[in-house]
C-alpha positions in Angstrom: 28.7 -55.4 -51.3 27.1 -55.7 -47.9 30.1 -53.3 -46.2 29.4 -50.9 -49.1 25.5 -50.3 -48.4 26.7 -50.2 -44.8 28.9 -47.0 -44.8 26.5 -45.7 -47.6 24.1 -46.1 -44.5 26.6 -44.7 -41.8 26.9 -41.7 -44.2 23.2 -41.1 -44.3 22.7 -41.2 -41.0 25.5 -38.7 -40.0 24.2 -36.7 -42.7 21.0 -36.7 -41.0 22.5 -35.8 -37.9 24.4 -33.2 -39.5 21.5 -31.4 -40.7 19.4 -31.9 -37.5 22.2 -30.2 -35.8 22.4 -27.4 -38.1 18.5 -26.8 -38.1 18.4 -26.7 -34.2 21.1 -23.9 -34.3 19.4 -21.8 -36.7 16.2 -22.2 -34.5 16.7 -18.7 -32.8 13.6 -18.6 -31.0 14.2 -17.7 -27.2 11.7 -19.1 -25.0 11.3 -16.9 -21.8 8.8 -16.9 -18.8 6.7 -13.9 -17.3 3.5 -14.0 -14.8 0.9 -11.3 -14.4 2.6 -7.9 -13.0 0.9 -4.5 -14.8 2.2 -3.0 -16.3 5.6 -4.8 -16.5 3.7 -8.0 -17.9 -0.2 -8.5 -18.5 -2.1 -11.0 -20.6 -3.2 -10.1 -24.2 -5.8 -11.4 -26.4 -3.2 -12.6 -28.7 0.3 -12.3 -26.4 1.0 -10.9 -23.0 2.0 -7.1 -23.3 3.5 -4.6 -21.1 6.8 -2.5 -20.1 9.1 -5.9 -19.8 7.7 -7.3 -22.8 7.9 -5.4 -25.0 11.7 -4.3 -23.6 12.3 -8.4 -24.3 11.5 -8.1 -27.9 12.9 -5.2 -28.9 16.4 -6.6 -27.0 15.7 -10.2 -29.1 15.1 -8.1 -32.2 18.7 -6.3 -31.3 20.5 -9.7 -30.8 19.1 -10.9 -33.9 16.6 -13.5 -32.7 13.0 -13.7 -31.8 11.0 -14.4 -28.6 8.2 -16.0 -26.9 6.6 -15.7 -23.8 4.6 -18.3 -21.2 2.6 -16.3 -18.6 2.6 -18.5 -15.2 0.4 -18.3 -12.2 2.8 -17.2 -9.4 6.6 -15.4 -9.1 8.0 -18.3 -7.1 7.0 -21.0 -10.5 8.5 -18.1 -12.8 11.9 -18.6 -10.4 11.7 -21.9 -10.4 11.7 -22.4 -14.3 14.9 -20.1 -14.6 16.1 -22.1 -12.0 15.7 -25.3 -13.5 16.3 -24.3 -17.0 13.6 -24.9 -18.2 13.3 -21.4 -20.1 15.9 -19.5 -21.3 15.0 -16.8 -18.7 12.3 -14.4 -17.0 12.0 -11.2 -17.4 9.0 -9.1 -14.9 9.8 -6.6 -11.7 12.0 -9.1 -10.9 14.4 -7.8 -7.8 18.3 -8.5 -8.1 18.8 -9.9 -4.5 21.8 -11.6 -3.1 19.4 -14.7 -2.8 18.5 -15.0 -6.0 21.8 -14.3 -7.7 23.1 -17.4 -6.3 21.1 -19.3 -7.7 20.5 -17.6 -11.1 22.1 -15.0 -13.4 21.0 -11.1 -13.8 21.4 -9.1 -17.1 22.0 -5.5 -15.9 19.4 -3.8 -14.6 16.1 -3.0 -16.5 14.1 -0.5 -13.9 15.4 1.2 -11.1 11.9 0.8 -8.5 12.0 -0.1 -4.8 9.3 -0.8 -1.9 6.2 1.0 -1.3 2.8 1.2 1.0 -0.3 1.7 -0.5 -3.2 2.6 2.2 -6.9 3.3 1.3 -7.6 6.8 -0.2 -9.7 7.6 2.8 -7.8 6.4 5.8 -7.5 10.1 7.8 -10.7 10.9 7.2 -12.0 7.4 8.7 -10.1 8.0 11.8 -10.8 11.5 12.4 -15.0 10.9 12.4 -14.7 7.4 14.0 -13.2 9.8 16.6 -16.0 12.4 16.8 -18.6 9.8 16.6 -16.9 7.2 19.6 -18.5 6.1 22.1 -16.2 7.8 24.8 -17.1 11.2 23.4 -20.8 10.8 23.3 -20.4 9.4 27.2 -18.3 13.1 28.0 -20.9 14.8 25.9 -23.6 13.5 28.5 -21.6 13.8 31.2 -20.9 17.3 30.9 -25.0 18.0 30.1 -25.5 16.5 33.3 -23.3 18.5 34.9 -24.8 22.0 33.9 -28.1 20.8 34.5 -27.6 19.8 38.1 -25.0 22.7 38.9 -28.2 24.8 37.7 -31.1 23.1 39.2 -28.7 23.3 42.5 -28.5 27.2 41.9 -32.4 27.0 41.1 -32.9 25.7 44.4 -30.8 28.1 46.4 -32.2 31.3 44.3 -35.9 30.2 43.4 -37.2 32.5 46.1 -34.1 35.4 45.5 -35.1 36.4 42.1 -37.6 36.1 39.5 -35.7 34.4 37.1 -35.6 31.0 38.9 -39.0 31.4 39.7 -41.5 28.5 39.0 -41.1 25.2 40.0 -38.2 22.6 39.4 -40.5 21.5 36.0 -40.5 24.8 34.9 -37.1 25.7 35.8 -35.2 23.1 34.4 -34.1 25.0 30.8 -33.6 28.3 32.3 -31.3 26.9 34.8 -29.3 24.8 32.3 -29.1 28.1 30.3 -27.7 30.0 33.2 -25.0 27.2 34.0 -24.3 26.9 30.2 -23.7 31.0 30.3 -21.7 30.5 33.6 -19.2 27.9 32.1 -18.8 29.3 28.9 -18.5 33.5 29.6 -18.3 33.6 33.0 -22.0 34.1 33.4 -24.1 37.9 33.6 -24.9 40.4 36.9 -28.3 40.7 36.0 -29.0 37.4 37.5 -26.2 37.4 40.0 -26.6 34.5 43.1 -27.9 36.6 45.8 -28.5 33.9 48.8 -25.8 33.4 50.8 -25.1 29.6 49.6 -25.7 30.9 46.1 -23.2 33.0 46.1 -20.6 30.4 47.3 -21.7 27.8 45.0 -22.0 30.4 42.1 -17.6 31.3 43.0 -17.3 27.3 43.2 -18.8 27.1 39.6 -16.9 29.9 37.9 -13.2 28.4 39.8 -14.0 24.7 38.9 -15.1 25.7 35.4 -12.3 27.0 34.3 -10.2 23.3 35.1 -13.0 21.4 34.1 -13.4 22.9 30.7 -10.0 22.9 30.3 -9.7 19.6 31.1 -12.3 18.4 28.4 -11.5 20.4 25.7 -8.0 18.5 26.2 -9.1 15.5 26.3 -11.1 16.0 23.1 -8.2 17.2 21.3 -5.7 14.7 22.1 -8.2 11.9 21.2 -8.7 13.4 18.2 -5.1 14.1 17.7 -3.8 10.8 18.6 -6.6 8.9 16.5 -5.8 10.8 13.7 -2.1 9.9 14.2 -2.2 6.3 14.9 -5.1 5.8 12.6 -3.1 7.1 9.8 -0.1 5.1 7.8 2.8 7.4 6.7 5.5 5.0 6.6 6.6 1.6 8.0 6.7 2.7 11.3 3.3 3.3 11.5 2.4 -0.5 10.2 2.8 -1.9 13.8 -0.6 -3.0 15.2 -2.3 -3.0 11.3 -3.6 -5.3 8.9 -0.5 -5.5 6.3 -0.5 -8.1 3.2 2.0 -8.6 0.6 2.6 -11.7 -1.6 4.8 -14.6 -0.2 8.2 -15.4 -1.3 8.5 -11.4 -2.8 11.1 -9.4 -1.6 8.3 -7.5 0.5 7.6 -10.1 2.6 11.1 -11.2 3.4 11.6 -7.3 4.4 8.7 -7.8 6.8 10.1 -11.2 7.7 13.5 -9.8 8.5 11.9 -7.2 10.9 9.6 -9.5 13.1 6.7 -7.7 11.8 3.4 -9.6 11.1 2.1 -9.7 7.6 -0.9 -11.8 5.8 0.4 -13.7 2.7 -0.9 -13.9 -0.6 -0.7 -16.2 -2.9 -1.1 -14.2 -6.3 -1.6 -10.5 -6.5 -5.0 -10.6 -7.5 -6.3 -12.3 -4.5 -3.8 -9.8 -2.4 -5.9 -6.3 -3.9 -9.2 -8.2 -3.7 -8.7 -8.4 -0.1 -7.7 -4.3 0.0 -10.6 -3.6 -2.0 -12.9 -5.1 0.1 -11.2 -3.3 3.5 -9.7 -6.6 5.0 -6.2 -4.8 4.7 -5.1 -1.4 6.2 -1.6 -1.3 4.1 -0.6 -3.5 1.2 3.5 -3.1 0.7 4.5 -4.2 -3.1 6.7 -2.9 -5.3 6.4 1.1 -6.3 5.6 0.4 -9.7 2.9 -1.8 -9.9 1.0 -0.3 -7.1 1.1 3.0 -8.5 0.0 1.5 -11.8 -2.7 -0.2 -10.0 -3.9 3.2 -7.4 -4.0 5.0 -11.3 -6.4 2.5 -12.8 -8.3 -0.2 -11.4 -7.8 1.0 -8.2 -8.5 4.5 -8.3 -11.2 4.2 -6.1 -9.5 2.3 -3.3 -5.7 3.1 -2.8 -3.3 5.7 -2.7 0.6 5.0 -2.6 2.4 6.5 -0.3 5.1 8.9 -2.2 8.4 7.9 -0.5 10.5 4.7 -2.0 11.4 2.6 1.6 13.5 0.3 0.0 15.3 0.9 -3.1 15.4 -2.0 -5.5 16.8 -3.2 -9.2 14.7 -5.2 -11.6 16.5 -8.0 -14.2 16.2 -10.3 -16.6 16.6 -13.5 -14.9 18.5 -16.6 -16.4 19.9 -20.0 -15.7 23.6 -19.8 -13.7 26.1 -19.9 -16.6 23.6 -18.4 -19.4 25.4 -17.5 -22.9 22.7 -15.3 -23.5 23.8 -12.6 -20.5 26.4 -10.6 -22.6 24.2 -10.6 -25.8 21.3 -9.6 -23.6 23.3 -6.8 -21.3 25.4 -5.1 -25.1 21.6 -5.5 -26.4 20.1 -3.5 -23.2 22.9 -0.8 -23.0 22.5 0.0 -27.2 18.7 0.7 -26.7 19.7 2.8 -23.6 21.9 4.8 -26.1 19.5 5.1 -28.6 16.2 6.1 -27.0 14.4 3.0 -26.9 14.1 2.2 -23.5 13.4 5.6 -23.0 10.5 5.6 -25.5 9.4 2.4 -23.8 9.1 3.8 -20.3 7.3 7.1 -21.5 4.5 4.8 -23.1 4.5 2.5 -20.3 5.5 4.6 -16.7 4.6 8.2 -18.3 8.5 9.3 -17.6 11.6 8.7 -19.6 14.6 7.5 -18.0 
């Protein structure tokens, strides 16, 4: 009796365990891991939103299944999940690098984006009037009043007595002498009032020789300054970055592009915190992927940035999940039918403004 109601037990038990097991594999809810990147990912009222999200669901829908997402506070905890399998992946502008895939699985690519520097809308025109309003200039601006003015209070005092235009005292000559000097500099001055002393005459053929180097000389100098303030004021592509205030994020594939060249960067810990510092001028470049700065210069940042046009580094975005995922083929056959039937395209029209 007692060895009956013990396998009547057993059998209810592995029953139970039967039926556990069964439920758990009809539970076809994939639980996947996103952070804040517009306008791949953003946070909803009711669920995040954006170009990768909504690519994620209509992929689940394709492979039968449904999907959920968890929106984290930095890229590097997003990783880490995937890493750790926690989730059953990550999907975002996430860049296939050799450093990542081995230590995780990529589907096939989602977007097709790269590196890019955004600058502040304004940059050449800050350089160019910094320039005209420098301290430098205004010193040669003085110089060179001083100059005319004592090349023609000289003249005044060789011709005061010579003609009646430098009549008067020094007082009363000090204008009309600048004027003649300013005439003399700039068209060679008039015969009408002609040096006639003897020392006028030389220093008058002194002024006109001299002029012509010293103008020369100034306008030069004025130009280049301009010129190579402009230039070296101005970011028009990594080259130009040397010697500037550049941020990215840490641990993004920006920074370890900077890293690899020895060039020095300020790191960010979330993206927000990055474009707060840009808005508030703290930052001459920010380099980030294409994408989301252009996104970003379109939007909320209208007012601050412009990205520059050419892609420096070309880069592929995937889905990210755990080494040895089961979901990668469903996920990549899934991917490739909404390529073929216009999906994806539909997606990136509503979500990039261009089909691909």
């Amino acid at each position: 009796m007692i060895a009956q109601r013990l396998r009547h037990l057993a059998a209810v038990c592995l029953a139970t365990i039967c039926m556990a097991t069964v439920s758990y594999a009809q539970a076809t809810d994939l639980e996947f891991v996103t952070v804040e990147r517009p306008p791949f990912a953003m946070s909803g009222e009711d669920a995040p939103t954006g170009f990768a999200i909504d690519l994620m669901t209509e992929i689940a829908t394709e492979m039968g299944q449904t999907v959920g997402f968890e929106v984290v506070d930095s890229f590097p905890q997003m990783l880490q999940m995937v890493e750790t399998t926690q989730v059953d992946g990550a999907i975002a502008n996430i860049s296939i690098t050799r450093d990542r895939e081995s230590r995780m699985d990529f589907s096939q690519p989602i977007y097709h984006g790269g590196l890019r520097i955004m600058v502040p809308r304004d940059q050449a025109g800050v350089s160019i009037w910094s320039t005209l309003i420098s301290l430098d200039l205004a010193l040669a601006i003085l110089a060179a009043f001083a100059l005319l003015l004592g090349g023609g209070m000289l003249m005044w005092f060789f011709e005061r007595d010579k003609q009646p235009y430098f009549e008067g005292d020094a007082k009363q000559a000090m204008f009309p002498a600048f004027w003649w000097a300013l005439n003399l500099v700039v068209n060679g001055g008039f015969e009408e009032r002609m040096p006639r002393s003897i020392f006028g005459r030389l220093f008058g053929t002194f002024l006109v020789i001299s002029s012509l180097f010293i103008v020369s000389v100034f306008v030069a100098h004025i130009t280049a300054s301009i010129t190579v303030s402009a230039i070296s004021g101005s970011i028009h592509s990594v080259t130009d970055l040397d010697g500037k205030r550049v941020g990215t994020t840490d641990g993004s594939t920006a920074s370890i592009f900077l890293e690899d060249r020895g060039m020095v960067y300020s790191g960010y810990d979330s993206l927000d915190t990055l474009l707060g510092d840009f808005e508030q001028g703290e930052l001459d470049a920010v380099i980030f992927d294409g994408p989301i700065l252009a996104h970003y210069a379109q939007n909320e940042g209208a007012r601050y940035g412009e990205v520059l046009d050419s892609v420096f580094r070309p880069e592929s975005y995937g889905i990210a999940l755990p080494t040895g995922s089961l979901l990668r083929e469903d996920i990549n056959v899934a991917l490739l039918r909404l390529i073929e039937t216009g999906v994806y395209s539909d997606l990136s029209m509503k979500w990039f403004g261009d089909a691909r």
